[in-house]
Structure formats: C-alpha cells, structure tokens
N, C-alpha and C positions, 0 to 999 in steps of 0.2 A: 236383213232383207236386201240392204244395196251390197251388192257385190264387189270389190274392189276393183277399179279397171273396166269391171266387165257391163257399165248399164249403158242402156242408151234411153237420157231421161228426157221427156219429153213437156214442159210447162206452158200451157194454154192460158193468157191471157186477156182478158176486156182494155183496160187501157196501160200504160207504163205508170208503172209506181206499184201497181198490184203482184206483179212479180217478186220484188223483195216483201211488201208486207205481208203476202202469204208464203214466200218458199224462199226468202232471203235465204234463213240458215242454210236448206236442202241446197240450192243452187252452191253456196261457197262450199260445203262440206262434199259434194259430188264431186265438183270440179278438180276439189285438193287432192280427190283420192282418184286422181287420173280415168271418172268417168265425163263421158259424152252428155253434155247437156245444151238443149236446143230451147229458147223462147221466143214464142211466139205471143206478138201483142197486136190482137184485132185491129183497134180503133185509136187514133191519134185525132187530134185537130185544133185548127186555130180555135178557141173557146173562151169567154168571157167567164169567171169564176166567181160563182157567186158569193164570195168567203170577204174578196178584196174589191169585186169589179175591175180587174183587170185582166188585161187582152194576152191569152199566154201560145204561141204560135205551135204548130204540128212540126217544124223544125226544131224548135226549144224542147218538147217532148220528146223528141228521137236522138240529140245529142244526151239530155238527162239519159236517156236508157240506157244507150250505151256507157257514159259514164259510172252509170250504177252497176252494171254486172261487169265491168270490169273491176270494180272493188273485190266483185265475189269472185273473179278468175274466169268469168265466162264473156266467150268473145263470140259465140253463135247464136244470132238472132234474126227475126225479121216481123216487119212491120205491116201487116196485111192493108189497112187500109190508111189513109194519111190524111182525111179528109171526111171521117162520121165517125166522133169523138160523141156520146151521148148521143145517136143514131143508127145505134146496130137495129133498133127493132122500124126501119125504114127498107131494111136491105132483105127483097125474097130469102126464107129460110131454105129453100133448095139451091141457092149460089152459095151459101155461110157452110151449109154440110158439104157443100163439094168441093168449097176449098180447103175445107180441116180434112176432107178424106183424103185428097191428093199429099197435104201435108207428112199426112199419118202415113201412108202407102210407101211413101219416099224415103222415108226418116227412118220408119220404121223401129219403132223405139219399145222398151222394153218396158217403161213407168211411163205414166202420162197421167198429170195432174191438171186439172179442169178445177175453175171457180165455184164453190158456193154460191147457191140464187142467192140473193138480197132483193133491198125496195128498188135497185137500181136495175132498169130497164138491160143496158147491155147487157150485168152480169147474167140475168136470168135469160135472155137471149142467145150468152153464147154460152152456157149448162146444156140449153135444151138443144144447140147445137151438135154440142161435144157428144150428147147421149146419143142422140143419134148417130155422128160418124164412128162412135165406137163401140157398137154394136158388135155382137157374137160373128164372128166370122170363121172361115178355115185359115189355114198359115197364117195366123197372129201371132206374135211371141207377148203379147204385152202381159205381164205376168201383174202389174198392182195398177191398178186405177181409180187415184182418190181425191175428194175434191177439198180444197186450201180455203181456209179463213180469212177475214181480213177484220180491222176492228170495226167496220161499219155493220157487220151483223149485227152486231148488240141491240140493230131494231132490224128485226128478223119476223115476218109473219109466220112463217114457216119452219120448222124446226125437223129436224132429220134424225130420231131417238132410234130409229133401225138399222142407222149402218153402224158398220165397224169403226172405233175412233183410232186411232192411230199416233204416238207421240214421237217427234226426233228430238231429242237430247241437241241443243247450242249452245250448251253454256260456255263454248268455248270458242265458240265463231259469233256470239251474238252483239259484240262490237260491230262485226263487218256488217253484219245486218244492215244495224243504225247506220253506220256510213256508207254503206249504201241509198240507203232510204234518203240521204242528207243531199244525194247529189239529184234527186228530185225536187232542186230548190223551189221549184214553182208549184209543189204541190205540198207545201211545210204550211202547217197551223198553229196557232200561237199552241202552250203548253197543256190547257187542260181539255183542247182535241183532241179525239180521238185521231186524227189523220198527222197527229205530233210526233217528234222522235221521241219524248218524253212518253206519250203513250203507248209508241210500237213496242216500248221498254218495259213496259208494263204489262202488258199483253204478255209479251213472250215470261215474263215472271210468273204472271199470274198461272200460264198452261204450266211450266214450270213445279210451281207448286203445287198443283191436282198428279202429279206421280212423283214429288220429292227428291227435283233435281231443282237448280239454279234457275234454269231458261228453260224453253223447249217451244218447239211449233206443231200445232195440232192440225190433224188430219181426219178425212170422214172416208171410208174407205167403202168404193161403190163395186168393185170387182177385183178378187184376188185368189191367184192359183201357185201352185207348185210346178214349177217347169220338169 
C-alpha cells in the first residue's frame, strides 16, 4: 500500500503522545523509506494529571513531541492549539473543520490517519472533525484513510465491526516505537497501565499475534481507493 518515496502521509492527532501510541511504527517506517510524513497535534496544555496531580506545562508537551518523532525520523509537525488540552469539545466545530480543511488543502497528502472515538471527549471531537473535513470531494488524491488505536480503547462504548481492519508489520521498528513513547516522560504510567511502555509493548504483541508476526499496529480503515 505505501509506496516507497512516493506518500505524502498525513497523521491527525488529539493530544501529543497519541501519535506514536497509534502510528509510532507507521511514522518510523515511512519516514526510513524516504516518504513525507506530516503530524498534526490539536490540543496541548498546561494540565494537572490526574494519575500523579501534577502540573505538566503545554511547553513540556511540545518539547516531548518533538523529541518523540525525532526518534521516528520525523521532523514535520505542528501544534494547532497550545492552550485546550481536554477542551476540544469547548471550540465551535466549524473553526476545528476549517482548520483540518486548510491543513488537508495545503499538504495535500495521500494517507491521512484520523483517531478512533473513545470515552475521551477530544478524541471523539476531532474523529467527528476529521470526517467531516474529509469528506468526498473532486481533485483529492488521498488514496487510504483509516483511523489508529490507542490502548485506552479497551473501554470502548462503541465498536466499529464494519470497517476494514488493516495491519503494518513493526517488528522490526517496534523498539523505536517504545522510545519514542519514552520521550513522552510526563505521560509514562507505572507498569501494569495501559498508557505504560510495558503495555504499548503489549499491545503491539498482542495485534502482532492476530496475523502471526512478532509486533504489528492495527488500523480501521474508513476509505480506500486505487489511484
């Protein structure tokens, strides 16, 4: 499916740290094979966490991200907003569509991967975004768009048995993953969390062993065409 050289991917994000635990692999494996990959992350902010009750800043968030997809090889991203970190669903949903449309317009990217709803307010805020700005239109090239998992589905009201599931193969980038995930030091959970590197590890085993490779990152696949 990804071309060598030739993609221009495009990864949609609710806050920083969701990018590697849903498309870590995809992002390092992209990047090594000389395509274009762009992330975009909504929502940052100073925020009190309720794991530790500690004060974690929207500048701490935005060094972490960069430091993380620089493990993957990707050095293009940007930060939409820096200050509604758990407040996307406070922001009119016609200013959220009109800045992913402008995004999408510009970029113009060939893959564009969009969040999974979850119980979490953003994610499902900016799904219902993304479905919107990527709507059927003329001169689109975007040939697959599917939406990334994260292990916090696992309390999922909703489940999605109609789309296409989609697997990449990491078992040989799923180190980087982890360290990338690692340089999200303010979003690490003791071991037997789900938001753990011990778990991201798990996870990707787990997908892994539903098609009888080592690792692998699962995908739900909402539109896809032959160019």
């Amino acid at each position: 499916m990804i071309t060598l050289g030739a993609e221009r991917i495009l990864i949609i994000a609710p806050h920083a740290d969701d990018e590697v635990l849903g498309c870590g692999g995809l992002i390092e494996k992209a990047c090594r094979h000389n395509n274009q990959v762009k992330v975009i992350v909504v929502a940052v902010g100073d925020i009190i966490h309720t794991h530790n009750n500690q004060l974690v800043l929207a500048s701490t968030r935005i060094k972490e991200l960069q430091d993380a997809l620089e493990v993957l090889g990707c050095y293009d991203f940007e930060v939409i907003y820096n200050d509604k970190d758990s407040l996307l669903d406070t922001i009119p949903k016609n200013e959220l569509v009109a800045k992913i449309d402008k995004i999408i317009s510009s970029y113009q990217p060939t893959m564009v991967f969009i969040p999974l709803p979850s119980y979490h307010q953003d994610h499902n805020v900016l799904f219902e975004t993304c479905f919107a700005a990527l709507r059927p239109r003329t001169n689109q090239n975007i040939k697959l768009i599917a939406m990334y998992e994260y292990p916090l589905i696992s309390w999922q009201y909703q489940k999605f048995w109609n789309t296409g599931e989609l697997y990449l193969d990491i078992s040989q980038t799923y180190q980087k993953k982890i360290d990338a995930f690692l340089k999200h030091a303010s979003q690490r959970r003791p071991p037997r969390n789900l938001l753990s590197p011990e778990s991201v590890l798990k996870w990707a085993e787990m997908r892994g062993f539903e098609i009888g490779i080592p690792y692998a990152e699962k995908y739900y696949i909402l539109r896809s065409h032959i160019l």
